[in-house]
Backbone of each chain as nested JSON, in Angstrom:
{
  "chains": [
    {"id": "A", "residues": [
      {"number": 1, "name": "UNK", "atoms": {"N": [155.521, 35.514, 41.173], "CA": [154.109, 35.636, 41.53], "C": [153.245, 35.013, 40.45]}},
      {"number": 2, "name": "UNK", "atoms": {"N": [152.354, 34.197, 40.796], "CA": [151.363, 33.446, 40.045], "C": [150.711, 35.13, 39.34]}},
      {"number": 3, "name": "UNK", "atoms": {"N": [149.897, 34.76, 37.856], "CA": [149.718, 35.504, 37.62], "C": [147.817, 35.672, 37.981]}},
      {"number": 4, "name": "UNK", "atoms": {"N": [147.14, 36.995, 38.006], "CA": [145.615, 36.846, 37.977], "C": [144.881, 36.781, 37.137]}},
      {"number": 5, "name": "UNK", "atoms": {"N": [143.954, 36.345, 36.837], "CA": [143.13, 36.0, 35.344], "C": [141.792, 37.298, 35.353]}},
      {"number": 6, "name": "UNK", "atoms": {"N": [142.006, 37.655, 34.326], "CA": [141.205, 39.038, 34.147], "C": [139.931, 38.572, 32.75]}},
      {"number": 7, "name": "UNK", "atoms": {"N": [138.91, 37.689, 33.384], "CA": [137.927, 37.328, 32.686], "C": [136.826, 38.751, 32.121]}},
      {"number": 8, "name": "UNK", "atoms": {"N": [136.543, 38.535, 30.93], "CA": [135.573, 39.506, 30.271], "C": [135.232, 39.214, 28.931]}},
      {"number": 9, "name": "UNK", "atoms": {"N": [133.677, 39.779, 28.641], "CA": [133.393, 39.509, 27.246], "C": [133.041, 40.519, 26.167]}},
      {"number": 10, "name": "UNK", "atoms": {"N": [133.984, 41.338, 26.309], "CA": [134.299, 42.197, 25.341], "C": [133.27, 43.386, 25.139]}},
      {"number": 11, "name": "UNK", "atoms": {"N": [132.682, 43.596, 26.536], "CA": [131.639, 45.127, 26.998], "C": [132.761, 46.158, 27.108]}},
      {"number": 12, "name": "UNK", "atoms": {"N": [131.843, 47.351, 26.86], "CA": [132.51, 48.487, 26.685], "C": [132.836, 48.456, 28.305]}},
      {"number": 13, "name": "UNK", "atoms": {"N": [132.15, 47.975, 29.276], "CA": [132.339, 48.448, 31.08], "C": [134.056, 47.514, 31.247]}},
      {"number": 14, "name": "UNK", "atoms": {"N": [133.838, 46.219, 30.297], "CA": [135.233, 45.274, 30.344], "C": [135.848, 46.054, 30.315]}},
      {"number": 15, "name": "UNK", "atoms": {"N": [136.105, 46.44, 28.795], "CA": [137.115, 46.766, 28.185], "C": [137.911, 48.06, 28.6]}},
      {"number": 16, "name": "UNK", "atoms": {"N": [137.046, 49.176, 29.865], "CA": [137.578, 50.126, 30.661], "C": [138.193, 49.351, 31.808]}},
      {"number": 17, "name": "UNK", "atoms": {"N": [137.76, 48.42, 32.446], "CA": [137.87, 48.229, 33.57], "C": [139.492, 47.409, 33.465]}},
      {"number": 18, "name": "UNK", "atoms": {"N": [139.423, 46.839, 32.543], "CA": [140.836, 45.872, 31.377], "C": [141.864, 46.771, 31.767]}},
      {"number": 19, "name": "UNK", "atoms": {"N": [141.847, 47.796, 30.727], "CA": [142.881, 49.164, 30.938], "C": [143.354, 49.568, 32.561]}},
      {"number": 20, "name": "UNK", "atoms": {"N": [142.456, 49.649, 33.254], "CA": [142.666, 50.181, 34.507], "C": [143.533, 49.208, 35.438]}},
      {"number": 21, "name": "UNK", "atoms": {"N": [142.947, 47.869, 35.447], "CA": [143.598, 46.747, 36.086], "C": [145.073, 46.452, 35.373]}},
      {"number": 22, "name": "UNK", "atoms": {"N": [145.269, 46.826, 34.04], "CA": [146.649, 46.43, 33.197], "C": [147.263, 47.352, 33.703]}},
      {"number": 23, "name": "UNK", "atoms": {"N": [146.7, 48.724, 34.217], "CA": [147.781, 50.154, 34.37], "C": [148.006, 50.03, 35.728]}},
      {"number": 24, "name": "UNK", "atoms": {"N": [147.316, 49.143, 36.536], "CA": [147.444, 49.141, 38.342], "C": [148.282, 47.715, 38.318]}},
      {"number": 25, "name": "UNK", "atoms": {"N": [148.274, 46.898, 37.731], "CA": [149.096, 45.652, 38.303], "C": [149.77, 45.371, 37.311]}},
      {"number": 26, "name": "UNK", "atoms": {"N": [149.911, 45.954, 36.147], "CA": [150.821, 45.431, 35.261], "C": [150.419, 44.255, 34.112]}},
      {"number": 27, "name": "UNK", "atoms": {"N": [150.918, 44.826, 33.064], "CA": [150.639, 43.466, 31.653], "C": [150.848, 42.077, 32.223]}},
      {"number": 28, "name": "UNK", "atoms": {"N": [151.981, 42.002, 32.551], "CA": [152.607, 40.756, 32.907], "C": [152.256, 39.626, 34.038]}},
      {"number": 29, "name": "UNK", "atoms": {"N": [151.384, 40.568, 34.808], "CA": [150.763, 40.073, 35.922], "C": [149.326, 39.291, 35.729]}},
      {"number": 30, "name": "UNK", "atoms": {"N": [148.57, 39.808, 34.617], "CA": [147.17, 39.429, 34.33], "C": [147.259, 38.835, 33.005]}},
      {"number": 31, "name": "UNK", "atoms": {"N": [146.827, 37.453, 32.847], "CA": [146.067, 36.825, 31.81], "C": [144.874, 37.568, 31.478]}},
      {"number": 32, "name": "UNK", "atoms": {"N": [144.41, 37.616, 30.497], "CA": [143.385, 38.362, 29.615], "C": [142.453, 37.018, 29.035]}},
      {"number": 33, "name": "UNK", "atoms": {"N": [141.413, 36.895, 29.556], "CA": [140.46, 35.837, 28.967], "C": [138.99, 36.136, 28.321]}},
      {"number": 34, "name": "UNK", "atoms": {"N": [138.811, 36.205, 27.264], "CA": [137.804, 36.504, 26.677], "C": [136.583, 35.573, 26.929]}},
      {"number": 35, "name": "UNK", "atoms": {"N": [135.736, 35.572, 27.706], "CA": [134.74, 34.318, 27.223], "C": [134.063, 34.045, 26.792]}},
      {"number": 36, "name": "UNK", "atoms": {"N": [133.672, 35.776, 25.856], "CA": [132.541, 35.589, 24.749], "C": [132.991, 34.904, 23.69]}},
      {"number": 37, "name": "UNK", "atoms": {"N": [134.229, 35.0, 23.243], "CA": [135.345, 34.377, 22.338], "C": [135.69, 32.804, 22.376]}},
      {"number": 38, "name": "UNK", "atoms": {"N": [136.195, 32.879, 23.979], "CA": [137.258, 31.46, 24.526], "C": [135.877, 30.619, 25.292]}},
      {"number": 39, "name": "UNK", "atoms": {"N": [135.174, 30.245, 24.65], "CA": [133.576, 29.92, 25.481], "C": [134.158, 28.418, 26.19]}},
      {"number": 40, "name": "UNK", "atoms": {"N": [135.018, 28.002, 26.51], "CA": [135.749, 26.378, 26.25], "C": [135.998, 27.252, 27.731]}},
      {"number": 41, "name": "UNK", "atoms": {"N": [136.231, 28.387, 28.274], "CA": [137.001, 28.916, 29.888], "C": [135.651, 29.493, 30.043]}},
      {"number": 42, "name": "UNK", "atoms": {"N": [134.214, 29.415, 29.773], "CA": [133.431, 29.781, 30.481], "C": [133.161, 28.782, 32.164]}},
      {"number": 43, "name": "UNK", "atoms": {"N": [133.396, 27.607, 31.875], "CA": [133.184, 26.602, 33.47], "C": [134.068, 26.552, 34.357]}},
      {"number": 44, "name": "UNK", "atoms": {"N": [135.504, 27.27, 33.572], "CA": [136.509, 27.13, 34.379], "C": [136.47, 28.699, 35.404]}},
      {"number": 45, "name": "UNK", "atoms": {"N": [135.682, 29.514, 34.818], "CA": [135.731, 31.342, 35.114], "C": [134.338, 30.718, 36.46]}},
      {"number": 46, "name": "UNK", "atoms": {"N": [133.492, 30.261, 35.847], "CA": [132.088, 29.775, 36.893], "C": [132.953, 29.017, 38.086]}},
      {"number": 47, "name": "UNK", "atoms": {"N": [133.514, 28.235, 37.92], "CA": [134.15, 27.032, 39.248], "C": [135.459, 28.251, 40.08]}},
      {"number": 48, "name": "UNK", "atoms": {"N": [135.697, 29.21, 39.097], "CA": [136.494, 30.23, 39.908], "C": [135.31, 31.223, 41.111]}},
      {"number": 49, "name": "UNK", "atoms": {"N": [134.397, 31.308, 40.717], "CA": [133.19, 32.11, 41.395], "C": [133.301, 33.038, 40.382]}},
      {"number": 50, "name": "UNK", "atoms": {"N": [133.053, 32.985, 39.402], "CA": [132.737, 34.754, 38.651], "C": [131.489, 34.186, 38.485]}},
      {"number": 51, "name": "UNK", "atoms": {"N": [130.759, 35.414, 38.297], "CA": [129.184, 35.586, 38.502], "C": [128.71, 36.391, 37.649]}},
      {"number": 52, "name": "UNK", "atoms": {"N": [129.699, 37.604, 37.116], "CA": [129.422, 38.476, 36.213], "C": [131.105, 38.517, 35.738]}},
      {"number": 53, "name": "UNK", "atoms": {"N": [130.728, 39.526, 34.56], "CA": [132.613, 40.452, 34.37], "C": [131.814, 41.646, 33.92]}},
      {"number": 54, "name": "UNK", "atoms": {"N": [133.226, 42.234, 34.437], "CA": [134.602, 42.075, 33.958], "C": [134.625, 41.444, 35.709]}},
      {"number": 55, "name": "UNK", "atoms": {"N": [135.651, 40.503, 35.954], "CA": [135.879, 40.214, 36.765], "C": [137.66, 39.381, 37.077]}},
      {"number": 56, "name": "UNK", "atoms": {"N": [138.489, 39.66, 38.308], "CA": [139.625, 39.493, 38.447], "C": [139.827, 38.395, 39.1]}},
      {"number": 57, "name": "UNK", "atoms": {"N": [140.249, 37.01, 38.938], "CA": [140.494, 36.371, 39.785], "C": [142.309, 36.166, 40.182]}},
      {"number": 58, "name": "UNK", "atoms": {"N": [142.313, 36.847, 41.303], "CA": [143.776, 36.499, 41.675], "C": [144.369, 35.525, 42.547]}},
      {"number": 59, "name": "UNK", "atoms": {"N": [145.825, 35.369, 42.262], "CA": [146.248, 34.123, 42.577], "C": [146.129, 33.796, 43.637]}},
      {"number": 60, "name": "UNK", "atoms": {"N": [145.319, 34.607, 44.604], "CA": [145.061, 33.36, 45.792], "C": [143.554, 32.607, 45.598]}},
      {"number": 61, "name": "UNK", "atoms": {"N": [143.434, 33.233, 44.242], "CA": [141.901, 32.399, 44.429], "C": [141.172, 33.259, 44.808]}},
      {"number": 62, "name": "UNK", "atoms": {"N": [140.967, 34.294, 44.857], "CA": [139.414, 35.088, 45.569], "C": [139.138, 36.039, 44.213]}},
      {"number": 63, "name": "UNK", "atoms": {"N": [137.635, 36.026, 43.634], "CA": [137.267, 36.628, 42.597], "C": [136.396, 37.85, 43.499]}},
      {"number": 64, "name": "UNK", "atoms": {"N": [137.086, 38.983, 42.378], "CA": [136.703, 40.252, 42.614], "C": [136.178, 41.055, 41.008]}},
      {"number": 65, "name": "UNK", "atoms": {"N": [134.811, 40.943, 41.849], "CA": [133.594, 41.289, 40.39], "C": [133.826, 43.206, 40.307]}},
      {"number": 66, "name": "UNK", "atoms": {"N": [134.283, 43.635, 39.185], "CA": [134.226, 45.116, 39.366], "C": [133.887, 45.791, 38.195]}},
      {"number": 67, "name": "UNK", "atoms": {"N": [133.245, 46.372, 38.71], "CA": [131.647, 47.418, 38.121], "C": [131.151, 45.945, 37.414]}},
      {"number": 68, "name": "UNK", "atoms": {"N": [129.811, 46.82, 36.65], "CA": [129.356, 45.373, 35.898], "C": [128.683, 45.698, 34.436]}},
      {"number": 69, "name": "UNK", "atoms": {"N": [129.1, 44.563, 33.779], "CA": [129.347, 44.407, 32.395], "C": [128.066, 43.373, 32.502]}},
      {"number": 70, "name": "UNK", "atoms": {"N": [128.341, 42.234, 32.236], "CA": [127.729, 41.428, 31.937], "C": [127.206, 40.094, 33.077]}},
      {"number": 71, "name": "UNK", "atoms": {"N": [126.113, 39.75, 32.824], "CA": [126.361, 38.372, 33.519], "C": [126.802, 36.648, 33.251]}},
      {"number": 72, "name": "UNK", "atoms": {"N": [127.34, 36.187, 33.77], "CA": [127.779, 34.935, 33.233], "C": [126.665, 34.124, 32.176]}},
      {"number": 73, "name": "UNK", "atoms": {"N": [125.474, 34.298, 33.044], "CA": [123.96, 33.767, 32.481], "C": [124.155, 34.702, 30.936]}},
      {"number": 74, "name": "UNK", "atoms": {"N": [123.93, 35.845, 30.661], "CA": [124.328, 36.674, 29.666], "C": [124.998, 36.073, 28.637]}},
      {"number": 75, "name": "UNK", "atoms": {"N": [126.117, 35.737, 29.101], "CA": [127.479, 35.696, 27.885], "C": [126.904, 34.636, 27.521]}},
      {"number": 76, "name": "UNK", "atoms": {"N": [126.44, 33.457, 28.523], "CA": [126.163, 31.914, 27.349], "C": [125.004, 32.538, 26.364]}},
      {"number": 77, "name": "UNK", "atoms": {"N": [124.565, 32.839, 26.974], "CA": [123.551, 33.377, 26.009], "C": [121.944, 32.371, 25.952]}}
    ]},
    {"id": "B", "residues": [
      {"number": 1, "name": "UNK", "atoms": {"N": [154.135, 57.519, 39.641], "CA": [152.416, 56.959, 39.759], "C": [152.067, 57.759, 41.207]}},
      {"number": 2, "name": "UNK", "atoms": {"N": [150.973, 58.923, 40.899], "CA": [149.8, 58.426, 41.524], "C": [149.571, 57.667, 42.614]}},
      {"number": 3, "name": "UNK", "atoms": {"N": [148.909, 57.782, 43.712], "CA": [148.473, 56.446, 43.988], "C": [146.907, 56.58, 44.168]}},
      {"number": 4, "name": "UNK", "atoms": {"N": [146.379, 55.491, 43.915], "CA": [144.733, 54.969, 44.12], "C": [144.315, 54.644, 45.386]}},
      {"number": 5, "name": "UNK", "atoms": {"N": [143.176, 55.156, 45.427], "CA": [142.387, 55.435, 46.896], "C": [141.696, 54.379, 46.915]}},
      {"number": 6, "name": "UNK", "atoms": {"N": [141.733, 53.444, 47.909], "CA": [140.733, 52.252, 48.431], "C": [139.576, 53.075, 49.567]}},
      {"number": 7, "name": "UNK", "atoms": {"N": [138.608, 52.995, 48.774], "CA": [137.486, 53.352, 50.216], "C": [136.857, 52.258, 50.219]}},
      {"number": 8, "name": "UNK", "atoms": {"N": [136.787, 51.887, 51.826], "CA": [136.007, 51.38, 52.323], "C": [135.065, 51.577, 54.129]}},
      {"number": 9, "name": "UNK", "atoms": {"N": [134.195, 50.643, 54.223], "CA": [133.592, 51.203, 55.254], "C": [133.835, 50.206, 56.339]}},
      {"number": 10, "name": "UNK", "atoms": {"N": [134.719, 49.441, 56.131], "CA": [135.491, 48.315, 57.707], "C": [134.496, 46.738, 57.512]}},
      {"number": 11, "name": "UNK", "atoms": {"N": [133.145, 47.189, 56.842], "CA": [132.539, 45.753, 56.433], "C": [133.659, 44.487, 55.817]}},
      {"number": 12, "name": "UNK", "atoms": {"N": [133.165, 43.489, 55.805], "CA": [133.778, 42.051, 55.995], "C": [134.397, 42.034, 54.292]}},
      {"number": 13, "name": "UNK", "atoms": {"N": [133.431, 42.516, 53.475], "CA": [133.423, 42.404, 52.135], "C": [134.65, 43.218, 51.649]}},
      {"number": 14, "name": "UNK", "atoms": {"N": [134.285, 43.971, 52.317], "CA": [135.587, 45.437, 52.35], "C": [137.029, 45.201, 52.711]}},
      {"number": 15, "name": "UNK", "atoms": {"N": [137.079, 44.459, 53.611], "CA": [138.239, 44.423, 54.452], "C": [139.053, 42.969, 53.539]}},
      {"number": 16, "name": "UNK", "atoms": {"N": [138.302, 41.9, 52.655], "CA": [139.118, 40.691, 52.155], "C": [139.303, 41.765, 50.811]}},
      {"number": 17, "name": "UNK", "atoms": {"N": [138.813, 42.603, 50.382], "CA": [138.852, 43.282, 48.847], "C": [140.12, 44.158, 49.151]}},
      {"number": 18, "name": "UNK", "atoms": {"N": [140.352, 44.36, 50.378], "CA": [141.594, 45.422, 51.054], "C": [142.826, 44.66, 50.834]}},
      {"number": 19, "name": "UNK", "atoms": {"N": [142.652, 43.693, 51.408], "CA": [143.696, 42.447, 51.337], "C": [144.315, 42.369, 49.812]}},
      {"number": 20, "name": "UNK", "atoms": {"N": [143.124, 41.914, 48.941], "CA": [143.67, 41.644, 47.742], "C": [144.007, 42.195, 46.729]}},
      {"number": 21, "name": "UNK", "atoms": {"N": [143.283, 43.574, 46.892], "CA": [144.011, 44.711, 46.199], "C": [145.772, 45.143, 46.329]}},
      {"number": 22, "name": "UNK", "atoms": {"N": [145.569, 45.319, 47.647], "CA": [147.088, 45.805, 48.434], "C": [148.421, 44.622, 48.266]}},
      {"number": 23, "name": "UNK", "atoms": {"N": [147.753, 43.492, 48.381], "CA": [148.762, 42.72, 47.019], "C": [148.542, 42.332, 45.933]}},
      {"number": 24, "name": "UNK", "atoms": {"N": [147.855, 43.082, 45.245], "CA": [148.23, 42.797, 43.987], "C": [148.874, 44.456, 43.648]}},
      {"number": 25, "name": "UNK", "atoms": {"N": [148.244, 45.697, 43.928], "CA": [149.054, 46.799, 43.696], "C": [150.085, 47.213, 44.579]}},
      {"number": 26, "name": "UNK", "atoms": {"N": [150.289, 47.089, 45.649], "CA": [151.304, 46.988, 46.762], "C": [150.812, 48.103, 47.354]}},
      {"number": 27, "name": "UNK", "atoms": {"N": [151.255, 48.106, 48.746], "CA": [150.481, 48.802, 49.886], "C": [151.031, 50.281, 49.513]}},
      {"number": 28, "name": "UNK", "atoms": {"N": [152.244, 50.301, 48.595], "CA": [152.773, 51.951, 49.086], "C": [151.913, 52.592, 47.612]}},
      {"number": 29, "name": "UNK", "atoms": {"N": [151.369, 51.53, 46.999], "CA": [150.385, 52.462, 45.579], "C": [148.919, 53.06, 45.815]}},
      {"number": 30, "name": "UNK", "atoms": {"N": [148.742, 52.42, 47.199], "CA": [147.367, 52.766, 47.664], "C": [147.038, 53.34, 49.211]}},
      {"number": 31, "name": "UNK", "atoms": {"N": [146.138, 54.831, 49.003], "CA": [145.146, 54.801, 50.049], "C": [144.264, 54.172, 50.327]}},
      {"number": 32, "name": "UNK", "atoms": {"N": [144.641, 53.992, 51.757], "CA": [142.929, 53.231, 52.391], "C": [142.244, 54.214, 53.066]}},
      {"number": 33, "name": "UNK", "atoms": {"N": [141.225, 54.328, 52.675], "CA": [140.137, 55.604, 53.399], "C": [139.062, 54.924, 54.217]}},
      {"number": 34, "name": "UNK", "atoms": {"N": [139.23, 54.98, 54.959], "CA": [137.506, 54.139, 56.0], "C": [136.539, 55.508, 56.134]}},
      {"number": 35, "name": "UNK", "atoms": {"N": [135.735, 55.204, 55.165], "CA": [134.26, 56.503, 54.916], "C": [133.695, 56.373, 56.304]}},
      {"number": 36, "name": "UNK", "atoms": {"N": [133.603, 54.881, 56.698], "CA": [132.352, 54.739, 58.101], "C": [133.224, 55.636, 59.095]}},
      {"number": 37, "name": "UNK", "atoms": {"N": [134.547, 55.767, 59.3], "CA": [134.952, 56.569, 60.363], "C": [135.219, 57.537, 59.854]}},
      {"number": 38, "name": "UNK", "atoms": {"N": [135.956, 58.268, 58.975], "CA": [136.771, 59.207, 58.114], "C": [135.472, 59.911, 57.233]}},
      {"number": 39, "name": "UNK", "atoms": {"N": [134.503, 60.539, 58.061], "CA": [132.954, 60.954, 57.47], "C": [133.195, 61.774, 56.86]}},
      {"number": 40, "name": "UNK", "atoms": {"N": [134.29, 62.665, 57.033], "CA": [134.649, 63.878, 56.034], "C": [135.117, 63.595, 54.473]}},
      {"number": 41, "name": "UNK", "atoms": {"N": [134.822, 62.579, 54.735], "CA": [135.519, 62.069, 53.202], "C": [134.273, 61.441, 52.284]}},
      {"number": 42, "name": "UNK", "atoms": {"N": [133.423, 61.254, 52.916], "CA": [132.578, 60.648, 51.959], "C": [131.842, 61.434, 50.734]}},
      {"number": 43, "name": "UNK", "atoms": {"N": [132.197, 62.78, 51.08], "CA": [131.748, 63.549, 49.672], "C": [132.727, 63.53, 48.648]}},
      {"number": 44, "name": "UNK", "atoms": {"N": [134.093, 63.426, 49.216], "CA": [134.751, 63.209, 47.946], "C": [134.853, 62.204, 46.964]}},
      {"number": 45, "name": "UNK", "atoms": {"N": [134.113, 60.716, 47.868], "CA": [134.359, 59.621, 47.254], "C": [133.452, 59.619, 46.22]}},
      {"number": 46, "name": "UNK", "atoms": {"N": [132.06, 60.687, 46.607], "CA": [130.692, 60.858, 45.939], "C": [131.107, 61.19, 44.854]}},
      {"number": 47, "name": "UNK", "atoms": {"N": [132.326, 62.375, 44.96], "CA": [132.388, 63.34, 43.936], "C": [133.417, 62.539, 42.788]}},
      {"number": 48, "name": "UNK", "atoms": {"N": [134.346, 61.331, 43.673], "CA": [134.711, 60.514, 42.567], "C": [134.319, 59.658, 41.871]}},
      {"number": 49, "name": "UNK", "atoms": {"N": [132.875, 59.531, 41.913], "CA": [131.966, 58.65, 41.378], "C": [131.747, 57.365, 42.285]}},
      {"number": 50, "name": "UNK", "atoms": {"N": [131.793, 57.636, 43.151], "CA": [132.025, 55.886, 44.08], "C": [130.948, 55.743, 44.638]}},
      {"number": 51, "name": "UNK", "atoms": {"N": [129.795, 54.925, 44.198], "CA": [128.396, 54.67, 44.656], "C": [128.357, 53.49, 45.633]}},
      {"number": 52, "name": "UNK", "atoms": {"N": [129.167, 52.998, 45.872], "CA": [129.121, 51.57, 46.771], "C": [130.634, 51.438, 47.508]}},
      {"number": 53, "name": "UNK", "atoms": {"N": [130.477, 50.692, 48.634], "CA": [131.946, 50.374, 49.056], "C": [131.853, 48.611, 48.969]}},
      {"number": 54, "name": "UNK", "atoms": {"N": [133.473, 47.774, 48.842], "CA": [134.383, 48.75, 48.593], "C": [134.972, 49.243, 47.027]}},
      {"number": 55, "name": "UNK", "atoms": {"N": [135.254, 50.515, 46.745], "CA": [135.985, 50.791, 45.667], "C": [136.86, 51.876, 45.432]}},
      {"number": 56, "name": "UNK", "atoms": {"N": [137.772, 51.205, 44.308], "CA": [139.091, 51.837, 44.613], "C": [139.109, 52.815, 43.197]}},
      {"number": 57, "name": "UNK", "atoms": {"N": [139.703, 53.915, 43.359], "CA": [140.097, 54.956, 42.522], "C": [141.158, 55.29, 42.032]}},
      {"number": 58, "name": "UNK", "atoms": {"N": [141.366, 54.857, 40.748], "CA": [142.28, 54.848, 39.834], "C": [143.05, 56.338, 39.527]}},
      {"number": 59, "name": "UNK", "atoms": {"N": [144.114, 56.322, 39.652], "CA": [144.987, 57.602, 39.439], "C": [144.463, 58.091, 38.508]}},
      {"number": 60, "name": "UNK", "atoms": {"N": [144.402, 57.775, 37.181], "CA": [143.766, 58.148, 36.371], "C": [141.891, 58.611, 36.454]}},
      {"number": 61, "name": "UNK", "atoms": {"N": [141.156, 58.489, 37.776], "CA": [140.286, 59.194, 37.822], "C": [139.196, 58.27, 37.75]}},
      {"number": 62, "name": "UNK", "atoms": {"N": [139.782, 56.515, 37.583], "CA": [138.119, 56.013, 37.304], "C": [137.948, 55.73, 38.339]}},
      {"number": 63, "name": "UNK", "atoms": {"N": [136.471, 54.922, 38.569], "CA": [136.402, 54.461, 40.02], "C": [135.699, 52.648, 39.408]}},
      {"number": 64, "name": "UNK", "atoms": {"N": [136.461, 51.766, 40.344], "CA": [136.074, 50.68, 40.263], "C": [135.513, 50.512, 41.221]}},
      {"number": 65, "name": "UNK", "atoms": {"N": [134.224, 49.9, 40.843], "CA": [133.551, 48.748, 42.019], "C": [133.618, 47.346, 42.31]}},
      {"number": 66, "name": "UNK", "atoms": {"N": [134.298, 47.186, 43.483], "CA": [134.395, 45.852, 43.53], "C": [133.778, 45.124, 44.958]}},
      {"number": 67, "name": "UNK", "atoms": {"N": [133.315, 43.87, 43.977], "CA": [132.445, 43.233, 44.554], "C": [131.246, 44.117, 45.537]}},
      {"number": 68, "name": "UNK", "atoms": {"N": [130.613, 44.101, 46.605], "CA": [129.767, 45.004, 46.951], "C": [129.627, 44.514, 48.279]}},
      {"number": 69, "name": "UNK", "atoms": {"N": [130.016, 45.536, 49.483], "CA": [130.036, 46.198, 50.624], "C": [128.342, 46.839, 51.156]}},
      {"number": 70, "name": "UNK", "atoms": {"N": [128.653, 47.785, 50.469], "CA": [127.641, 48.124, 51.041], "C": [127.43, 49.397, 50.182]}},
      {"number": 71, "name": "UNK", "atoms": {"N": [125.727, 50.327, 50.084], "CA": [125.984, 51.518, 49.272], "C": [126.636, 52.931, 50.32]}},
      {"number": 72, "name": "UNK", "atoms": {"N": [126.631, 53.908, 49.366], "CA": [127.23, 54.956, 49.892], "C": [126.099, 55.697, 51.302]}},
      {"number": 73, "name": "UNK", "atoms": {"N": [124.995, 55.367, 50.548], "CA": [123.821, 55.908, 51.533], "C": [123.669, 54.931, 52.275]}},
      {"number": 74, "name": "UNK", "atoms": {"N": [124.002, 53.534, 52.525], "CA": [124.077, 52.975, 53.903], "C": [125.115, 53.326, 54.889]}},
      {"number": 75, "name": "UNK", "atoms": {"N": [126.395, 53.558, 54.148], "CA": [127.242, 54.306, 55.098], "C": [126.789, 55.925, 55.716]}},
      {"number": 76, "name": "UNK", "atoms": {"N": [126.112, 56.264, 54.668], "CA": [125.792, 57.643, 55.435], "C": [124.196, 57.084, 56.736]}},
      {"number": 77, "name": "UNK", "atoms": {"N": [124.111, 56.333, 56.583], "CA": [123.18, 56.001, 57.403], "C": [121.966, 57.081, 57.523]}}
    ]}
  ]
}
């Protein structure tokens, strides 16, 4: 199984929501992408549709925004 | 494990977030609750913190929101 990319920028709402998605699908399953950090995967997280994070994009491609942390507009700053 | 409760209310938003949850945690880790029909349930979802559909409830007690359905008081109409 392709794995899902678990975009966030290091909010306390992320960093719960992180835990929860690692304990429901597994370490191995989710990439962990920082983009307050990895700012070089902010266009690649935008061309996925994230709009805010913490947000999940899984391998079929459909992004699922859950609770909310931040907005993309936000993180660039 | 536990398993985590998917509520939702049969909306469009609801029903692709159903999809992609249920593979990525697998169908036998999760309830699906439909609040719009299953009305007896919508106080519990209240009482699990679940202000919007659809969102799913973590064994551990959190409640994620993902992406956005609709609120709880539109389902109660």
């Amino acid at each position: 199984m392709r794995k899902s990319i678990f975009y966030h920028a290091g909010c306390s709402v992320c960093v719960s929501a992180e835990h929860d998605i690692i304990n429901l699908v597994g370490s191995d399953n989710v990439e962990v992408v920082n983009i307050g950090e990895e700012r070089s995967r902010i266009s690649e997280a935008e061309q996925a549709g994230v709009q805010s994070v913490p947000a999940l994009v899984t391998p079929n491609g459909n992004t699922l925004h859950i609770n909310f942390g931040a907005s993309i507009a936000d993180v660039k700053g």
